[in-house]
Backbone as numpy.savetxt, mean C-alpha at the origin, in Angstrom:
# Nx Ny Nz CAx CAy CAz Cx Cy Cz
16.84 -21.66 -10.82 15.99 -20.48 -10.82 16.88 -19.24 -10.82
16.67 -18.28 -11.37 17.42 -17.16 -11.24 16.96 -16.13 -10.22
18.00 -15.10 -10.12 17.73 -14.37 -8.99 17.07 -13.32 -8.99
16.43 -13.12 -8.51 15.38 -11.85 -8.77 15.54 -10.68 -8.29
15.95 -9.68 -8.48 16.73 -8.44 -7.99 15.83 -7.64 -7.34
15.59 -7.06 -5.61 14.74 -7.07 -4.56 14.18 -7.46 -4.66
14.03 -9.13 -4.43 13.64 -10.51 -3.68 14.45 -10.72 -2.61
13.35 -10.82 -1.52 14.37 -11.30 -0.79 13.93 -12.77 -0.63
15.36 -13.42 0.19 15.25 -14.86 0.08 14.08 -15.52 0.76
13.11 -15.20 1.14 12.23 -15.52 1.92 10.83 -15.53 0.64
11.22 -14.64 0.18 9.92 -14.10 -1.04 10.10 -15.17 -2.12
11.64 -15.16 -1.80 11.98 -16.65 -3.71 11.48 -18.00 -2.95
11.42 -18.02 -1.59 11.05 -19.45 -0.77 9.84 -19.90 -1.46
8.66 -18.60 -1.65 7.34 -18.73 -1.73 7.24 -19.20 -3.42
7.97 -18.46 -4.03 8.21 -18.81 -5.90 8.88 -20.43 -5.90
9.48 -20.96 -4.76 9.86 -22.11 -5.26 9.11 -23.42 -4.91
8.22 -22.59 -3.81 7.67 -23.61 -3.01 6.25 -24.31 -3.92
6.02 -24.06 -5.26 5.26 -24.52 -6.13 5.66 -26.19 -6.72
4.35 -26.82 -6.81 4.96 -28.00 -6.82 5.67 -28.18 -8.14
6.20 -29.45 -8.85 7.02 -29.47 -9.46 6.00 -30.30 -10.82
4.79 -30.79 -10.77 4.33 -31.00 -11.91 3.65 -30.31 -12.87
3.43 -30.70 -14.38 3.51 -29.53 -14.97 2.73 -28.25 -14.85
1.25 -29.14 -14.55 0.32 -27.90 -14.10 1.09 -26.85 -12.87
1.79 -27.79 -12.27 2.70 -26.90 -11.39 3.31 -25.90 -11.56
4.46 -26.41 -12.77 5.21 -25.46 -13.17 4.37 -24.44 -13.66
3.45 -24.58 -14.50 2.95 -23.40 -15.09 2.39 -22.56 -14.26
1.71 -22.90 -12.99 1.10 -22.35 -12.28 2.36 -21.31 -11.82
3.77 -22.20 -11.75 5.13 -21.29 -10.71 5.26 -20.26 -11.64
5.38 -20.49 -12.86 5.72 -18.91 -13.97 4.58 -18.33 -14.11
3.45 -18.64 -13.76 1.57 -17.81 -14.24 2.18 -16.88 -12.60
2.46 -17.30 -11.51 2.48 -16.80 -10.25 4.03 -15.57 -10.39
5.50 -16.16 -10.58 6.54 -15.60 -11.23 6.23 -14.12 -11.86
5.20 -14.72 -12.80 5.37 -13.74 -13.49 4.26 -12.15 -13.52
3.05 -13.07 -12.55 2.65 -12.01 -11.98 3.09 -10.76 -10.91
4.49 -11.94 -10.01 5.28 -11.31 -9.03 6.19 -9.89 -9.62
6.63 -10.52 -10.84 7.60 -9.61 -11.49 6.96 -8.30 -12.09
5.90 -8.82 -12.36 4.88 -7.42 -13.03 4.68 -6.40 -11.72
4.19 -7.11 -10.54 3.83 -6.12 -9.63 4.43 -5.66 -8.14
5.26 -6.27 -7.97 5.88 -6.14 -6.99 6.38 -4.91 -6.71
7.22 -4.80 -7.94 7.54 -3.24 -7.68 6.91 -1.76 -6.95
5.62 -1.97 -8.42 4.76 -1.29 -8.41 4.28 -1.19 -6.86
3.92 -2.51 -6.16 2.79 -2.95 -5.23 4.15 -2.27 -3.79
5.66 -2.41 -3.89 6.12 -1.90 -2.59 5.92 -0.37 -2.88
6.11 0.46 -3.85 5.53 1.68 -3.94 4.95 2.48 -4.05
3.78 1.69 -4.18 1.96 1.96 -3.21 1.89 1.95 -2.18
2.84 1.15 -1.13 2.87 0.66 -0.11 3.56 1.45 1.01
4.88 1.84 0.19 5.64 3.22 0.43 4.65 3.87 0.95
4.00 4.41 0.01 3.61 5.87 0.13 2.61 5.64 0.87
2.23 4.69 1.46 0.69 4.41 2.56 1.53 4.56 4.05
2.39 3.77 3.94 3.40 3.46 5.23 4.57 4.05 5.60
4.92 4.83 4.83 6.22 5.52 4.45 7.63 5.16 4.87
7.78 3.95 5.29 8.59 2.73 5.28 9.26 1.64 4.77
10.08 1.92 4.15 10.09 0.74 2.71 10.43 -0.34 3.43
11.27 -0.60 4.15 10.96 -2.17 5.17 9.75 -2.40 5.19
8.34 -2.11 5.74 7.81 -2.47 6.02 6.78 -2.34 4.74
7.20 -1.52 3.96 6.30 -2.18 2.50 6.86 -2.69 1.76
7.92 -3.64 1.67 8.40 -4.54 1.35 8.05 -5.56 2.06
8.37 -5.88 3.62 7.46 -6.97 4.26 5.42 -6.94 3.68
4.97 -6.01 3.87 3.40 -5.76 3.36 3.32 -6.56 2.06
4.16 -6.05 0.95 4.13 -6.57 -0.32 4.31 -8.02 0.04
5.44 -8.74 0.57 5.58 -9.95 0.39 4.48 -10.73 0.88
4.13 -10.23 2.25 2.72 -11.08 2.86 1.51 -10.64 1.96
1.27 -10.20 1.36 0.23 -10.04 -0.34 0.54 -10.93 -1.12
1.64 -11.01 -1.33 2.08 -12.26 -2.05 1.98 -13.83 -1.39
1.99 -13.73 -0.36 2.21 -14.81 0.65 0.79 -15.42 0.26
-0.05 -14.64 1.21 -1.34 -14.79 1.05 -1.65 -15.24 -0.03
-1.56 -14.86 -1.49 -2.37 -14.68 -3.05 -1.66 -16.40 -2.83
-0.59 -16.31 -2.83 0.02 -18.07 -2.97 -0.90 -19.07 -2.00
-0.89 -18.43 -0.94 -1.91 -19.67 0.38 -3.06 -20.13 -0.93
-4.04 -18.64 -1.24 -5.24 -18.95 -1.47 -5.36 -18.87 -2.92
-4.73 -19.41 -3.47 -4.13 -19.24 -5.08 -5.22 -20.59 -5.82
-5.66 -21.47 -5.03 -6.10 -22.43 -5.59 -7.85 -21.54 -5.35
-8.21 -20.85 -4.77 -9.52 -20.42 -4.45 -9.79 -19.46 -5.46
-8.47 -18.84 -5.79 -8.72 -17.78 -6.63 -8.20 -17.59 -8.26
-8.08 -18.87 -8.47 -7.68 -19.58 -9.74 -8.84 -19.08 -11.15
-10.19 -19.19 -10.61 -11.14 -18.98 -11.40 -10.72 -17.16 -11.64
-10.45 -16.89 -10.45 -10.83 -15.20 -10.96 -9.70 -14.50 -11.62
-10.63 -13.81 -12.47 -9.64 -12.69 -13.30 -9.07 -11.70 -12.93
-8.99 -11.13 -11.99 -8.38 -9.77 -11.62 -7.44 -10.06 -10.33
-6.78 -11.41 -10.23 -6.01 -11.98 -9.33 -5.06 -10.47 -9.39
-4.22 -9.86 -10.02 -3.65 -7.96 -9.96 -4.65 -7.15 -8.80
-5.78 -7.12 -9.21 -6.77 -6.34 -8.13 -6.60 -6.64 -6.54
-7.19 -8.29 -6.53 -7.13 -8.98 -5.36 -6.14 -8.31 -4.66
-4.60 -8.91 -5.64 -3.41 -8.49 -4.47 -3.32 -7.40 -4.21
-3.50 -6.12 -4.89 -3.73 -4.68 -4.65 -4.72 -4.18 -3.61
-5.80 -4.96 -3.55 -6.44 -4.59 -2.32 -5.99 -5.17 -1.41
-5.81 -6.41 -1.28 -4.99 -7.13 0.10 -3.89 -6.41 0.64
-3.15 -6.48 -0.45 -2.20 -5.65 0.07 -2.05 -3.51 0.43
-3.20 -3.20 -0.09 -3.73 -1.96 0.68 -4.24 -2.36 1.64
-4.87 -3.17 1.92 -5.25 -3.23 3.06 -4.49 -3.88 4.46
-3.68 -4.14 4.15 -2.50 -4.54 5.28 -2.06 -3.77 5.70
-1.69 -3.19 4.63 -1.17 -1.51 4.73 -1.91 -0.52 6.07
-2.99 -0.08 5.97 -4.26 0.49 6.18 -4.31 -0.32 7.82
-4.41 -1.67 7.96 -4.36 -2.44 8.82 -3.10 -1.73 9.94
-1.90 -1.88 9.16 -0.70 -1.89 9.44 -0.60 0.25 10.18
-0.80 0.77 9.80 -1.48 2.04 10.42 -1.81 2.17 11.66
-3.06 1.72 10.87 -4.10 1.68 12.71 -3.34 0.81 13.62
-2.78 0.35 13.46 -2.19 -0.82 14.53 -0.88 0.05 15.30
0.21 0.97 13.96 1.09 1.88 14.86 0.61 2.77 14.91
-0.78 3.42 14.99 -1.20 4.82 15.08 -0.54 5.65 16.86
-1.05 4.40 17.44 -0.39 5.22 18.87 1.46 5.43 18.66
1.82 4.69 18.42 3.41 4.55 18.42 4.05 5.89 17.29
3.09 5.83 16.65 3.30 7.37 15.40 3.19 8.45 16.32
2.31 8.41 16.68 1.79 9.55 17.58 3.12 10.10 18.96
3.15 8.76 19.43 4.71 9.28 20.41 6.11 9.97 19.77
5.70 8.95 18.62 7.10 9.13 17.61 7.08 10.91 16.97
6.08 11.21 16.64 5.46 12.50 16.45 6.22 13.59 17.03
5.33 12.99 18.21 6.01 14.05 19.81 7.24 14.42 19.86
7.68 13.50 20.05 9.34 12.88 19.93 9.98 14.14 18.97
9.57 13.77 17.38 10.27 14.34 16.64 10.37 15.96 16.37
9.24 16.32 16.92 9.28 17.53 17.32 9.95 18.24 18.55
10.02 17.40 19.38 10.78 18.03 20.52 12.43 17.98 20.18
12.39 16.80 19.26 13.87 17.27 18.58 14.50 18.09 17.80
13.28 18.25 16.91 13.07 19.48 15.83 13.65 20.80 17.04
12.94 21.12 17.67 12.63 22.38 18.70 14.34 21.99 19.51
14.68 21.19 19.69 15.90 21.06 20.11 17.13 21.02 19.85
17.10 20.69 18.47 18.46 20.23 17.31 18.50 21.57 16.66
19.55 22.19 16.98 19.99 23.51 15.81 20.48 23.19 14.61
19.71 24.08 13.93 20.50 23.57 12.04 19.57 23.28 11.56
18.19 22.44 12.19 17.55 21.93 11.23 16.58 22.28 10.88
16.77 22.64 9.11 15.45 22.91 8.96 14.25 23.47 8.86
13.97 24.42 9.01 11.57 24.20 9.61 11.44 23.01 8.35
11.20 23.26 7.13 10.86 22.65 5.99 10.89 21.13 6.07
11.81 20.69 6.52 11.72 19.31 6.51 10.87 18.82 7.65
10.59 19.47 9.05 10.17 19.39 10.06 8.90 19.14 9.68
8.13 20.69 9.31 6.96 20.47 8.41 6.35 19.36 7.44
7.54 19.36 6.69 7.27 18.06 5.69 6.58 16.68 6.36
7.74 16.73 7.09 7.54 15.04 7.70 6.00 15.55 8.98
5.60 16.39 9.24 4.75 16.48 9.83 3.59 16.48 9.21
3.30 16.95 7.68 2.81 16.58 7.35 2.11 15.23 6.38
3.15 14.45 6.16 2.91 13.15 5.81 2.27 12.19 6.72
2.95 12.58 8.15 2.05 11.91 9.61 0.70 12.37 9.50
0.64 13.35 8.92 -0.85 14.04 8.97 -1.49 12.96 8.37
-0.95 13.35 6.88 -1.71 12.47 5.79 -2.00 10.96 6.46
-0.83 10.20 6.62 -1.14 8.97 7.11 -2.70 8.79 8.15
-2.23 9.63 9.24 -2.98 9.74 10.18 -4.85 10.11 9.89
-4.99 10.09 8.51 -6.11 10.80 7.87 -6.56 9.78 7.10
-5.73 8.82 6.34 -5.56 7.94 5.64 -5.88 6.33 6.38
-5.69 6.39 7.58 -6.01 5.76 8.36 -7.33 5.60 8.68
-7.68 6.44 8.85 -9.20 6.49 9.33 -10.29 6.66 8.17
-10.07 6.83 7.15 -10.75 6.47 6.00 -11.52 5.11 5.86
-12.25 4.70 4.83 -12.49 3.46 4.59 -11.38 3.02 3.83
-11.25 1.54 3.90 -10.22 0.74 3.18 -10.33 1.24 1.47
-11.47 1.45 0.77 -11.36 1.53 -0.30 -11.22 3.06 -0.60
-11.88 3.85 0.40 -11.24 5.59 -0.06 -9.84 5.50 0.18
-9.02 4.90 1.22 -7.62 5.11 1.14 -6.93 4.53 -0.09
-7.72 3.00 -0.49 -6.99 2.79 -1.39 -7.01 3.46 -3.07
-8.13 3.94 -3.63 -8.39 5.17 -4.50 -7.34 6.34 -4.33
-7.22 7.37 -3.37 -6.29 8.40 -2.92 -4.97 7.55 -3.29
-4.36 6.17 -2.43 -3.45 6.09 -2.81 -2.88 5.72 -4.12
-3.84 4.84 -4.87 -3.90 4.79 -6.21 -3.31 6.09 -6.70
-4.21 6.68 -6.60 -4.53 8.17 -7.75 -2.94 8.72 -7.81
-3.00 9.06 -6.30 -1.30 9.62 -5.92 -0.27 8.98 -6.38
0.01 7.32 -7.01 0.54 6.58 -7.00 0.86 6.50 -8.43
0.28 7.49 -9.24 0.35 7.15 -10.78 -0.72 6.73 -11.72
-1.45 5.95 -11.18 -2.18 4.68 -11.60 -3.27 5.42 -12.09
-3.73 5.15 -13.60 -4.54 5.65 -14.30 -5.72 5.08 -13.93
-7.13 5.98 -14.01 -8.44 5.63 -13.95 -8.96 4.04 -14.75
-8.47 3.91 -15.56 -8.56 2.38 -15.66 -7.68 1.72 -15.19
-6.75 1.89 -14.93 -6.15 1.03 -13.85 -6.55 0.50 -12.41
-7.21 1.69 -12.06 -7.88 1.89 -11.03 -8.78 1.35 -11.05
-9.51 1.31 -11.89 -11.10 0.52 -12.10 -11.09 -1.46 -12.03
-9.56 -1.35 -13.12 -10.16 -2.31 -13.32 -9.01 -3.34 -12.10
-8.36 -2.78 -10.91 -7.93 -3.24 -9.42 -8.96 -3.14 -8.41
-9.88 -2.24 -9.08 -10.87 -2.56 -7.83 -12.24 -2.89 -7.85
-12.07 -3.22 -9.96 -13.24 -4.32 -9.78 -14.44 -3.03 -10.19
-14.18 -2.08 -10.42 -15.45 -1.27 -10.65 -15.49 -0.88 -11.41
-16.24 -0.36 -12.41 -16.74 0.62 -13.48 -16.19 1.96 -13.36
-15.71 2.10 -14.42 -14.72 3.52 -14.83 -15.61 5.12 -13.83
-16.93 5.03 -14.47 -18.29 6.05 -14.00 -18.10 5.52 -12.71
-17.95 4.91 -12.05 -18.10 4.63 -10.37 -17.67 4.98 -10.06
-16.54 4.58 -10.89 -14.64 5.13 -9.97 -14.41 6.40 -9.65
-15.16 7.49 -10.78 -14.91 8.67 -10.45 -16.08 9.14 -9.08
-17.00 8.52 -9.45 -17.78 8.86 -7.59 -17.15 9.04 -6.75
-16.59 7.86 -6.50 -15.68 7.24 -5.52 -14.48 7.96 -5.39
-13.84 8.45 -6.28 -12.52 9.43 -5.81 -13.47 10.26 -5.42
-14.29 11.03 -5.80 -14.46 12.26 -5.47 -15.43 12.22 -3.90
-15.69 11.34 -4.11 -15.95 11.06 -2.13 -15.50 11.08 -1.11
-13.77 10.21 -1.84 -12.97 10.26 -1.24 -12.02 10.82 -0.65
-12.08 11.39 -2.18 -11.28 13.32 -1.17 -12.07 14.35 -0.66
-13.25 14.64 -1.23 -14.23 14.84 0.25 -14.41 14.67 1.41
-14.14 13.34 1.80 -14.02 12.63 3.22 -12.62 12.65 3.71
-11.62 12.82 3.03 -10.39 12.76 3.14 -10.12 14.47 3.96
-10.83 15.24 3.10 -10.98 16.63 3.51 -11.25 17.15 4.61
-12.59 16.16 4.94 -13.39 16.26 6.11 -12.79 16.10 7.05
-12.15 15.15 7.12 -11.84 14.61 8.53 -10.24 15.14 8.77
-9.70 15.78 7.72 -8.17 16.64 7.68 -8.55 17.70 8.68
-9.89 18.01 7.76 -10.41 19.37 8.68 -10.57 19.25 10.45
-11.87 18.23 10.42 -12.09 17.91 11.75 -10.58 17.67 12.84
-9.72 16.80 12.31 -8.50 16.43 13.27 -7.49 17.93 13.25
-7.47 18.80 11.93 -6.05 19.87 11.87 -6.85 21.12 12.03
-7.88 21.22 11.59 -8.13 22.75 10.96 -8.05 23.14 9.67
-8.43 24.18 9.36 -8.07 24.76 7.97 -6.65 25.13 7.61
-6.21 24.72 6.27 -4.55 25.88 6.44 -4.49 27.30 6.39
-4.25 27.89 6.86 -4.27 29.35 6.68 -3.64 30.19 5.67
């Protein structure tokens, strides 16, 4: 097998662990080669949800993990790309709410260092304060408004979009625009207005 350049050895475990007859094999390059198409893509969606590339690199792989567990359930369906895109937004999303308190200290933290460390900065201070924002906003969304926003932000064209999450092009645009509505809303409710 060759080596797959950011794979890690744990991720090629899951590419090898396909059985070895032929339906097998084909199934290991139908799976391969879905990996290679999206992986990329799928840790830098993941990025930008988590803003951690460790940990959207771990996210991505357990998307992958998963799609392999339940690969025989989801054999019939066509948008096996979608599936893992939402699974794996939603780990993501999962993965949030779960460090929301620990962000929040970390927050604290980084500001009192900000306010303490000479040299650095406002701009970057700001910056990174506001991406906690975003996250922190992004979080509390529904799974599918975060994953739309992050889409959108992410590159990913309106049919692309549509057809990862399974919906009609005319829907899709509802749906963003709800989404940053609600996205708005609740920026507002937790920050205020910007001035």
């Amino acid at each position: 097998m060759r080596r797959l350049i950011g794979v890690q050895p744990d991720q090629e475990a899951v590419l090898e662990a396909t059985p070895a007859t032929a339906s097998g094999l084909s199934a290991a390059r139908e799976f391969e080669a879905l990996f290679l198409e999206h992986y990329p893509r799928l840790v830098k969606t993941l990025l930008r949800l988590v803003g951690k590339s460790g940990q959207a690199e771990e996210l991505a792989a357990d998307a992958f993990y998963r799609l392999h567990q339940h690969r025989s359930q989801h054999r019939s369906e066509d948008n096996l790309a979608g599936w893992l895109y939402r699974t794996a937004v939603n780990l993501g999303l999962d993965a949030l709410r779960a460090n929301s308190r620990r962000s929040r200290r970390e927050e604290q933290s980084q500001r009192e260092m900000a306010n303490q460390t000479p040299g650095n900065p406002l701009y970057e201070m700001l910056a990174e304060e506001q991406r906690d924002r975003v996250r922190n906003v992004l979080a509390r969304l529904k799974p599918v408004q975060g994953q739309v926003l992050l889409m959108g932000s992410s590159g990913f064209t309106c049919k692309e979009m549509a057809a990862l999450l399974g919906v009609k092009p005319d829907s899709l645009y509802v749906l963003i625009s709800r989404a940053k509505s609600q996205f708005e809303k609740e920026y507002v409710n937790l920050y205020g207005r910007a001035e």
